[in-house]
N, C-alpha and C positions, 0 to 999 in steps of 0.2 A: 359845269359842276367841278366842285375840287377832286372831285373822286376822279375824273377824267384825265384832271394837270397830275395827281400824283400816279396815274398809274404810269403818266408820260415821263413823269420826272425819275420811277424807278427803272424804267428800261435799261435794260444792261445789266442788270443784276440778276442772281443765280436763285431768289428767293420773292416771293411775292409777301404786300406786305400784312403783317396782323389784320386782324379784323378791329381792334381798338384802334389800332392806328389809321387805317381808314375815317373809322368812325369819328375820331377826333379833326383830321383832314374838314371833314364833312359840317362839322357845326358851324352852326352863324353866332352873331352878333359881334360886339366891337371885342371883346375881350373872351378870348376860348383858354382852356387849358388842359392837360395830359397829366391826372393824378394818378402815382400809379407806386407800386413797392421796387424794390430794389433788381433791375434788370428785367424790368416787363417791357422796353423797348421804346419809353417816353424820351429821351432826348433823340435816338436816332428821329420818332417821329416829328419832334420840334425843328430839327433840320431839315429833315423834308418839306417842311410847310416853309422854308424862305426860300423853297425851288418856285414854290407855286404862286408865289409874288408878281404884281404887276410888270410889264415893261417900263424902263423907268422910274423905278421905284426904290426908293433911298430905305434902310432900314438900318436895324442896328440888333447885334449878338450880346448880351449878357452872363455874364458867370459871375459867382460868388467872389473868383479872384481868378488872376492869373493862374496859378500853376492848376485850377480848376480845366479851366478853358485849354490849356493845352494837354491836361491828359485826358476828357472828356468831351466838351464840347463840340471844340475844332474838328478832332478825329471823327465823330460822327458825321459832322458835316464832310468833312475828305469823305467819309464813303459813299453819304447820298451823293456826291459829284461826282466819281468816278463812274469811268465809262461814259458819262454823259453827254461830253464836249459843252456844259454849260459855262465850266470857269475859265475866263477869257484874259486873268490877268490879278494879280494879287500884288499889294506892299505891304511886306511884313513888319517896315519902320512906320507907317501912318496906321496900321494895322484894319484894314479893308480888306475887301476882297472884290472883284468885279465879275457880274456873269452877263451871263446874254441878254439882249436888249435892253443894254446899257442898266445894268442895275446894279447897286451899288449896296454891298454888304459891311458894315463895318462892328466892329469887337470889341469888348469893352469890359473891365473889371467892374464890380461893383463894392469893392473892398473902401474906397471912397465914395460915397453915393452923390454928392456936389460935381465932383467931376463928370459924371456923365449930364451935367447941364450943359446947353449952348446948341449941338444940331438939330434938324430939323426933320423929321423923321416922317415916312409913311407905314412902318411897322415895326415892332421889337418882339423881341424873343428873348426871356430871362427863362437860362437852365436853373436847374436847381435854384428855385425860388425860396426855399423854405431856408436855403440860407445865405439870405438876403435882409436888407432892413426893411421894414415897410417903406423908408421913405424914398427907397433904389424903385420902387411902384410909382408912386407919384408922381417921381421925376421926370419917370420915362411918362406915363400917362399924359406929364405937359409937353414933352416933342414930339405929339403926333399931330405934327402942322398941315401935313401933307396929302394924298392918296394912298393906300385905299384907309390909312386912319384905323390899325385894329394892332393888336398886343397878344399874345399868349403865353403860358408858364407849362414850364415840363417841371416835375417836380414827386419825390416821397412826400407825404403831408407830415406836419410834425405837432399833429392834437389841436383839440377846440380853443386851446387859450391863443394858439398862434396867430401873427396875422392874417393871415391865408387865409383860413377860415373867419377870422371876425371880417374883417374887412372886404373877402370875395365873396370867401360860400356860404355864410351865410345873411349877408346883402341882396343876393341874387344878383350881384355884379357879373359872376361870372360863369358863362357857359363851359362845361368841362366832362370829360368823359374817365371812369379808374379802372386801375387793370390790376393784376396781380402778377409776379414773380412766375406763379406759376401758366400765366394763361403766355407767357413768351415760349414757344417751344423749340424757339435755335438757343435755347441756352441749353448748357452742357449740363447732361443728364445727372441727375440728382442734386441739382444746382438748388432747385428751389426747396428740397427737401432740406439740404444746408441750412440755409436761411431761417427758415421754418424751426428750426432746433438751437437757435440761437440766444432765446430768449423767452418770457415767459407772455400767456396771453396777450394782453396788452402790447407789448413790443412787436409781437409775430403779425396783428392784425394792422398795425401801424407798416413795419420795414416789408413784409411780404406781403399784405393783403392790402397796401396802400389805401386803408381807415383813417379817416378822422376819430380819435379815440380821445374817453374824457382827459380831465388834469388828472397828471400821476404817468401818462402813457406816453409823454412827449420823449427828451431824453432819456431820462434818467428813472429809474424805480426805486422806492427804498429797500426792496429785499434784492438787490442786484451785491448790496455791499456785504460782506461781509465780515463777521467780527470777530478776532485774536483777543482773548484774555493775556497774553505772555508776546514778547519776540519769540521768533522760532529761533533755534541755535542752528543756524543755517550763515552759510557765507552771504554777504548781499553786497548789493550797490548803494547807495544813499546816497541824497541831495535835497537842498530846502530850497524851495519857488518860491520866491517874492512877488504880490500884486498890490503894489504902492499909488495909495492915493495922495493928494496933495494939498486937500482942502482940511481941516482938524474939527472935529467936533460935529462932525456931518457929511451928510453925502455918500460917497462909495469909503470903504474900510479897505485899511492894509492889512495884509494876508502874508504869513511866513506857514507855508506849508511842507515838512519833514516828511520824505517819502524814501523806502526803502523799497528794493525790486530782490528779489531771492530767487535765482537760477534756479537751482534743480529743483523747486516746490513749483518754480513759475508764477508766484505771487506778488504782487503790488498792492504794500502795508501802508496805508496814512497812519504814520508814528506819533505825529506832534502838529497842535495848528496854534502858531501865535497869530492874535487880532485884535485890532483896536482902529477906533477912530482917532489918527497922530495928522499931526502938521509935520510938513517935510525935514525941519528941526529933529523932532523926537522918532520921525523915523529911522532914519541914518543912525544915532545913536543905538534903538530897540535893534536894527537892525546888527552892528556888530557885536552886542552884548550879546544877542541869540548866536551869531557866529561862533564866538568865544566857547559858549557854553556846548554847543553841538562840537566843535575839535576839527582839525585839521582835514577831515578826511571825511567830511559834510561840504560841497561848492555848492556856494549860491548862485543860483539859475536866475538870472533878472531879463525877463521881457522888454525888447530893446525897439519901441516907437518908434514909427518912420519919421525920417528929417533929423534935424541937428540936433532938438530940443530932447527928442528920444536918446540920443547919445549923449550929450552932455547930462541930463539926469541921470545916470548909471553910471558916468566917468565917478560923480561925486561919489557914489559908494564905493566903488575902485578905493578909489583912493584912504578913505575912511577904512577900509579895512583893508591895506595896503601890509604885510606881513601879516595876519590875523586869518586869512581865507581866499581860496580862488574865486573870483567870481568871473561867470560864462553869458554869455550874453545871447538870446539866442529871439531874432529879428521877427517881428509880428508885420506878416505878409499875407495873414490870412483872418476871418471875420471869428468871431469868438466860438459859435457856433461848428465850424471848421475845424477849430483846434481840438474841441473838447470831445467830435466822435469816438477820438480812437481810446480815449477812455472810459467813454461809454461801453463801446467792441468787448474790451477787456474786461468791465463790468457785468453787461452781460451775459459773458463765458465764465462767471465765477472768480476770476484773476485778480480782481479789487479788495481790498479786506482793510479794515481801519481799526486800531488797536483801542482799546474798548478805557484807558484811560486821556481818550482825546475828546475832543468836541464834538462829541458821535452826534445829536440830537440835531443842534447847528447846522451841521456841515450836512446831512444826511436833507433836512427838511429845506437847506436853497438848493441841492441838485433836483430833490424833485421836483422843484418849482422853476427850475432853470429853464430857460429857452433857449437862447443865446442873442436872440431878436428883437424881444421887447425892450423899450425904452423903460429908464427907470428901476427894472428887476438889479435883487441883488442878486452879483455873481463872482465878486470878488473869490471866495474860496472852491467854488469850481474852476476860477479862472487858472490859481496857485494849484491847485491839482492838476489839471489840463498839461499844466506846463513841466511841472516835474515829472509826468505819466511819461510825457513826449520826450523830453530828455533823456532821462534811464529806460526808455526804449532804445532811442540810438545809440546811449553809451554801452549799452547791454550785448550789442550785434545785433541786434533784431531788424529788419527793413522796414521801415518807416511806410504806416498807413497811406503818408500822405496827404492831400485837403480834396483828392479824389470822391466823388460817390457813386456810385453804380447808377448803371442809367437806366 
């Protein structure tokens, strides 16, 4: 039984493990998962279960991205190994890992989901699945060429419109055991009480009590925002996000989102939202006209796509507003869903407020329809909000959330 491999695979350690984590060890069929709130102990357990993998047996690791996997993922797996004498041998350039009886662990972002095409696998493990594309599932779903042939998800769920639930839970695809925040009891006392006070019904039964909860409970709430009749007369920081589409007249919208941060209130104001459906022409122009009109001491924050073509489209605005505005460029190495927590975080601590002669109704009804996952949704203006949140956080001093999520 697995319950037998993982009590062997814990030996050495100083704590025997949960009882969901067992339990989830313990489920059959091809596809298991560990649904569970924020620090109920689902990714240590998803590491545990590629101890108890066959001999010979090829699999492969999953994260939403890179810097996910090495502040999350990886580390947990370092713990289930230590003490164990299982890992026999790692390269951190082909990114593997080798354990006993020849078995062969390898790592993988899923920030591209195409790239993880091509090995051939006898099991996977995608952390934090909920932010992931659906189609980071199917892909792995087709390399399981091999032995023993099964997949599973550690993950917070993120509501009934997600994929996760359309496509596993409620297909009866997949077998899966949930936990809660509070049923982990090596977390640091009053931890999950934390959590718990973070947000309103709906949020708490989703991040802490690891629910599937209806539409409305995913990211974003509408009363998380709040509403400024006036600027406060307070010192601030300011900056406008650009999320520039390329197609005119259809498709995803460009987004010029005005965000201001106010130290000593501690608030993040959406001031100003320009938007339209432009062709890459009339962007660059709306583009520095809005420059102009915001003043010297407004830099536009431009999302800078991997590969050249990411860079060359924002040299062009460079340049276009070359004496007129600084523009900062700040590298998208994370999946949209990623970016956009930690204005969430802020949101539902009260910290988000949008000045009530902007595009309240708009902008208010796609974050709560936001996922960051689904195909098709629009999200251009949580995308420009995300990214100005995240900038006048680091320009602020503040330490950076990160693309971390609790395991």
């Amino acid at each position: 039984m697995l319950r037998a491999k993982a009590k062997r695979a814990v030996l050495g350690f100083s704590r025997p493990p949960l009882d969901r984590q067992v339990e989830f060890w313990n489920l059959s069929g091809k596809y298991t998962g560990f649904i569970g709130g924020v620090g109920s102990g689902k990714t240590f357990a998803g590491a545990i279960k590629c101890l108890t993998m066959p001999p010979g047996s090829v699999g492969m690791i999953v994260s939403p991205d890179y810097p996910m996997m090495a502040k999350t993922t990886l580390p947990a797996l370092r713990d289930a190994l230590r003490g164990t004498g299982i890992l026999k041998g790692e390269s951190k350039k082909d990114r593997y890992l080798e354990l006993a009886g020849g078995r062969i662990v390898h790592y993988a972002s899923a920030h591209d989901p195409n790239k993880l095409r091509g090995p051939n696998l006898g099991w996977f493990w995608i952390d934090e699945a909920s932010f992931v594309k659906p189609e980071t599932w199917r892909i792995m779903g087709g390399r399981l060429r091999k032995s023993p042939g099964v997949g599973w998800i550690t993950t917070t769920p993120k509501g009934k419109r997600h994929w996760i639930y359309k496509d596993l839970v409620a297909s009866g695809d997949l077998n899966y055991v949930t936990s809660t925040s509070r049923a982990n009891h090596y977390n640091l006392e009053g931890f999950a009480d934390s959590v718990e006070s973070l947000g309103d019904l709906s949020w708490v039964r989703q991040e802490a009590f690891g629910e599937f909860v209806d539409a409305g409970g995913t990211v974003f709430l509408g009363t998380m925002f709040r509403l400024m009749g006036e600027l406060p007369n307070e010192r601030y920081i300011a900056c406008r996000a650009w999320d520039c589409a390329t197609t005119a007249g259809g498709g995803d919208w460009t987004v010029g989102l005005r965000m201001h941060y106010y130290p000593r209130i501690d608030v993040f104001l959406i001031v100003d939202i320009v938007r339209g459906q432009w062709g890459p022409g009339d962007v660059d122009a709306i583009i520095k006209a809005t420059s102009i009109s915001d003043g010297p001491n407004v830099p536009v924050i431009l999302e800078q796509e991997g590969g050249s073509s990411g860079k060359r489209v924002n040299h062009y605005v460079r340049v276009s507003l070359s004496g007129v505005q600084q523009v900062i460029d700040v590298p998208s190495t994370t999946s949209k869903l990623t970016r956009a927590m930690p204005l969430a975080r802020s949101a539902a601590a009260g910290r988000v407020a949008i000045l009530s002669n902007s595009s309240i109704a708009e902008f208010i009804g796609e974050a709560v329809d936001f996922t960051g996952v689904e195909d098709g949704e629009t999200d251009d203006q949580v995308d420009a909000a995300s990214l100005a949140h995240n900038w006048l956080f680091r320009a602020s001093g503040g330490v950076s959330y990160g693309s971390s999520a609790s395991a």
